[in-house]
N, C-alpha and C positions, 0 to 999 in steps of 0.2 A: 551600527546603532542597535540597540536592543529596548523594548518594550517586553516586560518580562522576562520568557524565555523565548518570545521569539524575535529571533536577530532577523534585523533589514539587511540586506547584504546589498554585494554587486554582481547584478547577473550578468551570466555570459547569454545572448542569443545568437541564432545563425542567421546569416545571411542568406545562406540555400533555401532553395525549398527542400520540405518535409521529407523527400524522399532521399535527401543526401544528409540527411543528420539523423545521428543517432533515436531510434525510438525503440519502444519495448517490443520486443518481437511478437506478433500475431500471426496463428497459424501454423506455428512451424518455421517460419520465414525469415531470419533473421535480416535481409537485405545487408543497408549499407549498416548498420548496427551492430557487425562485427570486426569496425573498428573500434570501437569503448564498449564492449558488451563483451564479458566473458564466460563463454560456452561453459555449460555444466559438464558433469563426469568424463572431465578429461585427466589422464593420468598426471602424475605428482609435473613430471617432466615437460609433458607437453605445457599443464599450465601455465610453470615459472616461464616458459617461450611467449606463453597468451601474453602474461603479463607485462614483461618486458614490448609485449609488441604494442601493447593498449597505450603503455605509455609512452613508449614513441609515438603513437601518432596522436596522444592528445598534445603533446610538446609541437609537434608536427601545425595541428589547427591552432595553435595560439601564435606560432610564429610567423603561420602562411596570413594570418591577417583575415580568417575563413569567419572570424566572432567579431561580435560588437560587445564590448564592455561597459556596461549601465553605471550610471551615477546608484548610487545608496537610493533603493527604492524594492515596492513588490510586482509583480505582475497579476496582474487580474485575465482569467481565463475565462473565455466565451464558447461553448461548444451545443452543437445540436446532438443529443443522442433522441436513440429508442426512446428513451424516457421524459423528452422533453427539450427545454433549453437549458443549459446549465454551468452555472458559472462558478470559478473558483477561485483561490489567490494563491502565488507561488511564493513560498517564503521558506523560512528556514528555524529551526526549534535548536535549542540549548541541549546538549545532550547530557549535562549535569542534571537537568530536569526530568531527565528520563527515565522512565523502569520498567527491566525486563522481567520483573517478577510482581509479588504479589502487593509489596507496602504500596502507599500510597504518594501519588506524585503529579503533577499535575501535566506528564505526557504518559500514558500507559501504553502497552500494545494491544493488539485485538486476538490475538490468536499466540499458541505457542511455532516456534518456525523450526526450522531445519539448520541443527547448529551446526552441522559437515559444508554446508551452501555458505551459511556468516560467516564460518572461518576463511575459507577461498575468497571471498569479497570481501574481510578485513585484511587479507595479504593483498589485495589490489588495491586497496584503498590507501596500503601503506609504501605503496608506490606507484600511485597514480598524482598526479599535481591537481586534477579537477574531478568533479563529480558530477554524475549521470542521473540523478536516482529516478524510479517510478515509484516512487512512494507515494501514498496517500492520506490521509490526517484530516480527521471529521473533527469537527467541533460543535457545538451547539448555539444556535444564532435564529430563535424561535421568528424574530420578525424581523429576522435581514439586516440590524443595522451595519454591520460589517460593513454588507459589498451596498451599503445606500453610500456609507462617509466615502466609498471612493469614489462615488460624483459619476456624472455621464460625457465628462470632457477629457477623458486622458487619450497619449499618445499612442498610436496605433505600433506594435513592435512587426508580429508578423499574420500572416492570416494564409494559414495552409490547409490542404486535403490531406486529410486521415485517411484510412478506413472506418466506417460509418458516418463519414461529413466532414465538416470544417470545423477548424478551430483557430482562433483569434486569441491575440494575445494584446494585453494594454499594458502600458508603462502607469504605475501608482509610485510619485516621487516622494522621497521621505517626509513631506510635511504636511500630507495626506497619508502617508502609511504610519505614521506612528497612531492615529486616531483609529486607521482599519484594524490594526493590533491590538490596539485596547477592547474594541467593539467586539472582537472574536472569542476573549475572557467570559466566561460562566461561576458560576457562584461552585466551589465545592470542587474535590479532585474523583476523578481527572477533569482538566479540562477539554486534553485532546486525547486522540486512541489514532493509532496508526492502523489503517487498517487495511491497509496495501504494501507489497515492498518490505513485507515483515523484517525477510535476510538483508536487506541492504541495511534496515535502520538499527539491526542486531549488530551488523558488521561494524556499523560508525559509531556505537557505542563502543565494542570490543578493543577498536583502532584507538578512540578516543583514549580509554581507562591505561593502555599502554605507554602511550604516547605521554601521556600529562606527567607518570613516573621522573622524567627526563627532564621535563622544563620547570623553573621557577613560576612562583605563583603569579608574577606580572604576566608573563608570557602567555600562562593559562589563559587568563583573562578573555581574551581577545585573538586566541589563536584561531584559522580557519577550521581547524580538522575539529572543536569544539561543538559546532555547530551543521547541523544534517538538513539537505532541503525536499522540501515535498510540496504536493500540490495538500490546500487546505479544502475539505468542500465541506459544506453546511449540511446535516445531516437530517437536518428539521428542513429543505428543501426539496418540494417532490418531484426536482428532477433526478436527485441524488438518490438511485433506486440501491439498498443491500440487498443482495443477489444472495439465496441460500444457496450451499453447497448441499445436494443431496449424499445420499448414501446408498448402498446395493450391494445387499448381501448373495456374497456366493459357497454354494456350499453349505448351508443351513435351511434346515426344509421350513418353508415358509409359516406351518400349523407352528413351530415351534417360538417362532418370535410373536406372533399372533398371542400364543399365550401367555408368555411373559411380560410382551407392552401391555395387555386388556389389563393385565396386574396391579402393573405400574404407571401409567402414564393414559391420558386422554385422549386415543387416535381414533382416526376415520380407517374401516380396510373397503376397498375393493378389488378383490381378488389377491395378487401378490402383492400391491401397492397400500404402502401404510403412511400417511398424510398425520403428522402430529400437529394437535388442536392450536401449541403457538410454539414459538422459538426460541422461548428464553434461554439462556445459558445454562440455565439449570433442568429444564429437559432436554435441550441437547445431550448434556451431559449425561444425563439417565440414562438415556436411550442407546447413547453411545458405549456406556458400562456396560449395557444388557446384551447390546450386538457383540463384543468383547468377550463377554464370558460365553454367549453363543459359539462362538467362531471357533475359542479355546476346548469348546467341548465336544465339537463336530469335527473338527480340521478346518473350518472353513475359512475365508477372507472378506473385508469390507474395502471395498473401493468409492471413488468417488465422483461425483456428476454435476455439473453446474447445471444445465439443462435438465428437466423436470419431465418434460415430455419425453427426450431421449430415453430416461431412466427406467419411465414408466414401459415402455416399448421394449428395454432390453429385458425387462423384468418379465414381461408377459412372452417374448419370445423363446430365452434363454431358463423360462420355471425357477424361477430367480427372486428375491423380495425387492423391491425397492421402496424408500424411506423417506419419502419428501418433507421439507421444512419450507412453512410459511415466511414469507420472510421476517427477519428480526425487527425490533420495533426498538429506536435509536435510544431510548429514553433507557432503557432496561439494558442496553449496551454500559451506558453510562454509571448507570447503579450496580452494577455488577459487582459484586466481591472474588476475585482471586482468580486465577485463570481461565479462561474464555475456552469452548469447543477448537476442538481443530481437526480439519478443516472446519470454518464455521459459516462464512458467507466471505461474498468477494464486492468491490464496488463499481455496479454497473454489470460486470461480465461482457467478454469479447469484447467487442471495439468499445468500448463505454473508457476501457481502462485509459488508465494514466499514460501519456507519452514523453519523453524525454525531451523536452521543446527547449530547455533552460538547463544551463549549466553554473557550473559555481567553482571557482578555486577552494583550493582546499590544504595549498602546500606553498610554504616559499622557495624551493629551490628552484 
């Protein structure tokens, strides 16, 4: 079923606890998540092995009977972070609605990704039968009606231990999700911005545009590899913290960037640490030019830091600049014209992120 562009589907959940199905790796750690999770920078040869083996064993959990397969419906997620309590809906978006670029559409991305990563997970997605994703998709929902229309009486699916707490998942059945769908709609494009999971949702684009070549327009319609799933969270919700990605220059004397931001741009210093006054896109982006032609003119490098304090300490120990951003402010996400910083901010950071709780076919074979 589809409201707009986003499609109701049917999810797969796990029976297991959390520690035996797949989730985004934290730490370094992949656990059991390297069975449906495919390792980065592995050689041409070793991957096509990954791949093949990924998809063995998702073939593997559909046959061993390890899933439960949901009627046409969404999930509504319950979770305690750092930041609060915070709830989200698991659904899935039209990938004809979608853009990796600048025109306008009413799913955009947040950030530019790493097209070497999308390609490797648009070859696995073109043979894999289900999908994993950690993706995430803000929308704008100033007083909540979304997650009010799906009520305080749905069906309990699973309620697991994370890292950083629990998370609870509710069953929302299509004739209560078609109303949550409509409620998630905003006036003006975009409506949504992905803003987690960049490379998977580049990849299911990539897979998609391939793919549709091949089949007749019926087919299109309605085919699963059309449609990509992510967790939705409200971004006008103050548990839903965007988390900036700092920056730390190395290899550029710090009097030098000092004098070219005082130029350009409205920052706080103390000492090596340069605090810009907000975080729009468009001083991002300044700032990040000016670090760039820094770096081009000294030899130097810009690296990256989610942690603020961390950076500020590498900076002061290492005679090092660091560059922190306030976080971004959702509204200005949204108005934004043409591509977004990158790296620019993340959702939550560390355990806050998205988990792989919900799965989704994606193939008929």
């Amino acid at each position: 079923m589809m409201r707009g562009c986003i499609r109701i589907p049917r999810f797969l959940v796990p029976q297991a606890e959390a520690e035996a199905w797949p989730a985004r790796p934290v730490g370094g750690q992949a656990g059991t998540v390297a069975d449906f999770f495919l390792p980065e920078q592995l050689e041409e040869k070793e991957r096509q092995q990954a791949i093949e083996r990924i998809r063995t064993n998702m073939y593997a959990a559909l046959q061993q009977d390890v899933t439960d397969k949901l009627a046409r419906g969404l999930i509504l997620t319950e979770r305690i972070t750092e930041t609060g309590y915070r709830k989200g809906i698991v659904a899935a978006f039209d990938l004809e609605a979608f853009s990796l670029g600048k025109e306008s559409a009413p799913v955009r991305i947040a950030s530019l990704w790493d097209a070497e990563r999308a390609k490797e997970l648009a070859a696995l997605r073109g043979r894999a039968p289900m999908e994993f994703p950690s993706a995430v998709v803000l929308y704008r929902d100033k007083k909540g009606k979304a997650i009010s229309e799906a009520g305080d009486k749905l069906e309990p699916l699973y309620d697991f231990t994370v890292p950083g707490g629990k998370i609870r998942g509710k069953f929302i059945p299509d004739y209560i999700a078609q109303g949550v769908a409509a409620e998630m709609y905003s006036r003006g494009e975009p409506c949504f911005i992905v803003a987690d999971g960049l490379e998977e949702a580049a990849a299911a684009k990539a897979h998609w545009e391939a793919l549709k070549q091949r089949l007749g327009r019926e087919e299109q319609r309605n085919h699963p590899a059309r449609f990509f799933a992510a967790e939705f969270l409200n971004a006008c919700d103050g548990a839903v913290r965007l988390a900036p990605i700092h920056r730390i220059a190395d290899g550029i004397d710090p009097s030098l960037i000092a004098d070219s931001f005082t130029k350009n741009l409205c920052v706080k210093r103390e000492g090596n640490v340069f605090t810009l006054a907000s975080a729009t896109p468009e001083n991002v982006a300044r700032a990040d030019g000016i670090l760039a032609r820094l770096a081009a003119l000294c030899g130097g490098g810009i690296s990256y830091e989610e942690d603020g304090e961390r950076a500020a300490a590498y900076a002061a120990e290492k005679d090092r600049a660091a560059i922190l951003l306030p976080a971004p402010d959702a509204e200005e996400l949204f108005a934004a014209k043409g591509d977004l910083p990158m790296p620019f901010f993340t959702v939550g950071g560390g355990n806050a992120r998205r988990f792989c709780l919900e799965g989704r076919e994606i193939g008929y074979d």
